[in-house]
C-alpha positions, 0 to 999 in steps of 0.5 A: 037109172040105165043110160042105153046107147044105140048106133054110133053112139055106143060106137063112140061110147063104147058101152051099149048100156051102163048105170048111172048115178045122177042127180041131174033134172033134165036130160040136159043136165044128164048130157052134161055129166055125162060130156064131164066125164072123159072125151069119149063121152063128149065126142058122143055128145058133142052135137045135140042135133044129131040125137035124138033121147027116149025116156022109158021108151017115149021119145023126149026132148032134151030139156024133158024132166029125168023126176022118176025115169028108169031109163034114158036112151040115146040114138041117132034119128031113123031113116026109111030106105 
């Protein structure tokens, strides 16, 4: 599936976007394998709170089923202004 990566998230990832092999249920389950990777990852990853996912351009939450997904986006909550 393709795992995009917007803001300081992909700041701190630095990729915009890869694909990923996974065999994780949740988006949860992906978050994990994602921190297990290296530091960069985790440091990403480290507050949930801070986050907000989409799949296939719908928001989600993290314990939302991956079964069929093409895409999962990370990025930080918007704000007006």
């Amino acid at each position: 599936m393709d795992v995009l990566y917007f803001a300081w998230v992909r700041e701190r990832i630095g990729l915009p976007r890869e694909t990923v092999e996974t065999s994780a249920v949740t988006v949860n389950d992906l978050v994990d394998e994602l921190r297990a990777r290296e530091e960069r990852y985790a440091a990403a990853f480290a507050d949930l709170g801070a986050l907000r996912v989409a799949i296939d351009q719908e928001l989600a939450d993290f314990d939302a089923r991956l079964a069929g997904a093409r895409e999962v986006a990370f990025f930080p909550p918007m704000t007006g202004g």
